[in-house]
Every structure is written in structure tokens, then in C-alpha cells.
C-alpha positions, 0 to 999 in steps of 0.5 A: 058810912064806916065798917063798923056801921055796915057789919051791925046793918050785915048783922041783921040782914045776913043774920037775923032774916031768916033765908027765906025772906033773904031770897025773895022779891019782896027782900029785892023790892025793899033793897031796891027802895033803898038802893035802886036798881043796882041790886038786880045788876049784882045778881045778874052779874054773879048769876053770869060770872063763869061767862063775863068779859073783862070789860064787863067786869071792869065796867060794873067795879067802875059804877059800884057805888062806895059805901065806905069813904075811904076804904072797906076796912074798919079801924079794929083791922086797920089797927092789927094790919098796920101793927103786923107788917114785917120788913121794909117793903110792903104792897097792897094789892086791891089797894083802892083809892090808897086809904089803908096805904095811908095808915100803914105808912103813919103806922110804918114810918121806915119803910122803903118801899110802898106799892099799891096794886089794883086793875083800876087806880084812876082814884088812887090817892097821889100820896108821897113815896108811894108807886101805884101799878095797875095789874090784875091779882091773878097776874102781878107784875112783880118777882117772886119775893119781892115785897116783904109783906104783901096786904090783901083786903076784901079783895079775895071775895071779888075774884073768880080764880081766888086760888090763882089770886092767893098763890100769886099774893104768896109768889110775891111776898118774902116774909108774910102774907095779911089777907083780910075778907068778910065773914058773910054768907051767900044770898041771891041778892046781896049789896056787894059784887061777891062770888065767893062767900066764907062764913066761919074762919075755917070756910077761909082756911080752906080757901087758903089751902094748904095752911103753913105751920105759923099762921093766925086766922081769927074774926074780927068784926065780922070781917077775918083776918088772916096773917101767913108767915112765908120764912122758914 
């Protein structure tokens, strides 16, 4: 199913439901018919997010199920991101099976270097002069610097310490910063494994703060996309 498909259903369902339908069991019992019983496992699993081992995490990334074929990103954000990479070298972090990597390189077709990040590549796409490592985003195994444009798509609402995970994305990257995250509002049961949840284009900006002076942050879709010079 592509993005754009998923953010018209998140339209009605986040938008239109009033929240208290959006919250009760008969939402849960519908969601369920749809989806079985891995909704009731994503709101245990946020309900226990302070207090989950890395296995556990792990574990429930493994058996969620994907919605979109390829990746979370619909070809409006694809378009922008593979138009604004800046520099020679470039690293996707929460890179996935490698979808968006294969855009930014047909869109890109100098560059010397691409590096595809995520805890789990297992999935990742062999694509030719591409360096898949397995780090986690509040950890990355790279200097400060190293990549000139660092990419992040839906990813951020994923992480609890996203602060640690947004100053590690800005440790690594020498020239510009493209982070990517839904424009969605919270409920108890919801069909993603979220913790974090930015309904405005300012709910982000304060997430990424504090903001530089050259930056863009505009919603696309209903996802945000949000570009940070790092120079100067």
C-alpha cells in the first residue's frame, strides 16, 4: 500500500473519529477484525516503554508487519529528499530494506559514498556501492562529520531518547540534516509502534531544539519534512 494511500485512511481515522470513539474498545475490536491481534501488542508495548529490554524491542520491529512495500515515504518526500542531498557522501539512518537508498542514488548519480544504517539490516537491499552497518541511532559508529548529508526518515517517532537520537544525527553530519516524521496525534491504539507523536510543524521544532538559523520545516502530506543546515 503506498503513503499516499495510508495518510488519506490516517485522515479519517486520526482526523475525523472523534477521540472518544478513537480510544475505545469498540475502535480496538474494529482494528482488531482488520488487523488481529497486533494492535493490542502495540499498546502494551507503548503502555511499557520506559521498561522494555532491547530484546523486546527488537523482537516486536522483527514481527511488525509492513504496510508500505519498500519503504514508509511517499514519492512527494522522496522527490524533495533526493532533490536537497548536499556533498558527496550521504548516510540513511533507519535505512530499512534500502528503498529510499535507491532513489537517492538514481537521483544523486556522483556520489562517493553511501551508507545505510539501521539495528536490523538482515532485509536490506545488496545494492551496488552501498555499505550497509548495524548501529543503533543514539549510538552511531561514525565521527563527528562524517557524512555530508545524514537522512532520517520515520524513524524519530520510534525512539524513546529521540533527543540523544537528533544530536547524534547533527554529531555525524557535516553539511545538512533531512529528518522526515509523520504529522499524527496520539491514541491508545494506533497501528504503528510510536512513542512520540508531533501534530503541527512546531510540535517537531520543538523536539529538534534548538533550531539553527537555515532550516525548513513544512508538511508534506501529512508526514514533516524538516531540512537543517549544519555550515556555518
Amino acid at each position: 500500500m503506498k503513503r499516499e494511500t495510508t495518510n488519506k485512511i490516517r485522515f479519517v481515522i486520526e482526523d475525523i473519529l472523534p477521540p472518544i470513539l478513537r480510544d475505545s474498545r469498540l475502535f480496538l475490536w474494529l482494528a482488531q477484525s482488520a488487523w488481529g491481534s497486533h494492535i493490542s501488542h502495540l499498546a502494551r508495548f507503548r503502555e511499557r516503554a520506559p521498561f522494555l529490554t532491547a530484546d523486546e524491542y527488537a523482537e516486536l520491529y522483527r514481527n511488525h508487519p509492513r504496510v508500505h512495500a519498500g519503504t514508509d515515504n511517499s514519492d512527494a518526500c522522496i522527490r524533495r529528499i533526493v532533490s536537497e542531498i548536499a556533498g558527496s557522501s550521504v548516510c540513511d539512518v533507519g535505512c530499512g530494506t534500502g528503498a529510499l537508498l535507491t532513489h537517492i542514488k538514481a537521483g544523486n548519480p556522483d556520489l562517493a559514498r553511501v551508507t545505510g544504517v539501521d539495528f536490523v539490516i538482515d532485509d536490506a537491499a545488496a545494492l551496488p556501492g552501498v555499505e550497509y552497518v548495524a548501529a543503533k541511532i543514539e549510538e552511531l559508529p561514525f565521527a563527528d562529520g562524517e557524512f555530508d548529508t545524514v537522512v532520517c526518515t520515520h524513524v524519530i517517532e520510534h525512539v524513546l531518547e529521540y533527543r540523544q537520537a537528533i544530536a547524534e544525527l547533527r554529531r555525524i553530519a557535516r553539511k545538512r540534516l533531512i529528518i522526515v516524521v509523520p504529522r499524527e496525534r496520539e491514541y491508545r491504539y494506533t497501528f504503528n509502534p510510536h512513542f512520540n507523536f508531533f501534530p503541527y510543524t512546531h510540535s517537531f521544532l520543538r523536539a529538534v531544539h534548538p533550531v539553527p538559523l537555515r532550516y525548513v520545516c513544512e508538511d508534506i502530506g501529512r508526514d514533516i519534512f524538516y531540512l537543517e543546515d549544519r555550515e556555518g
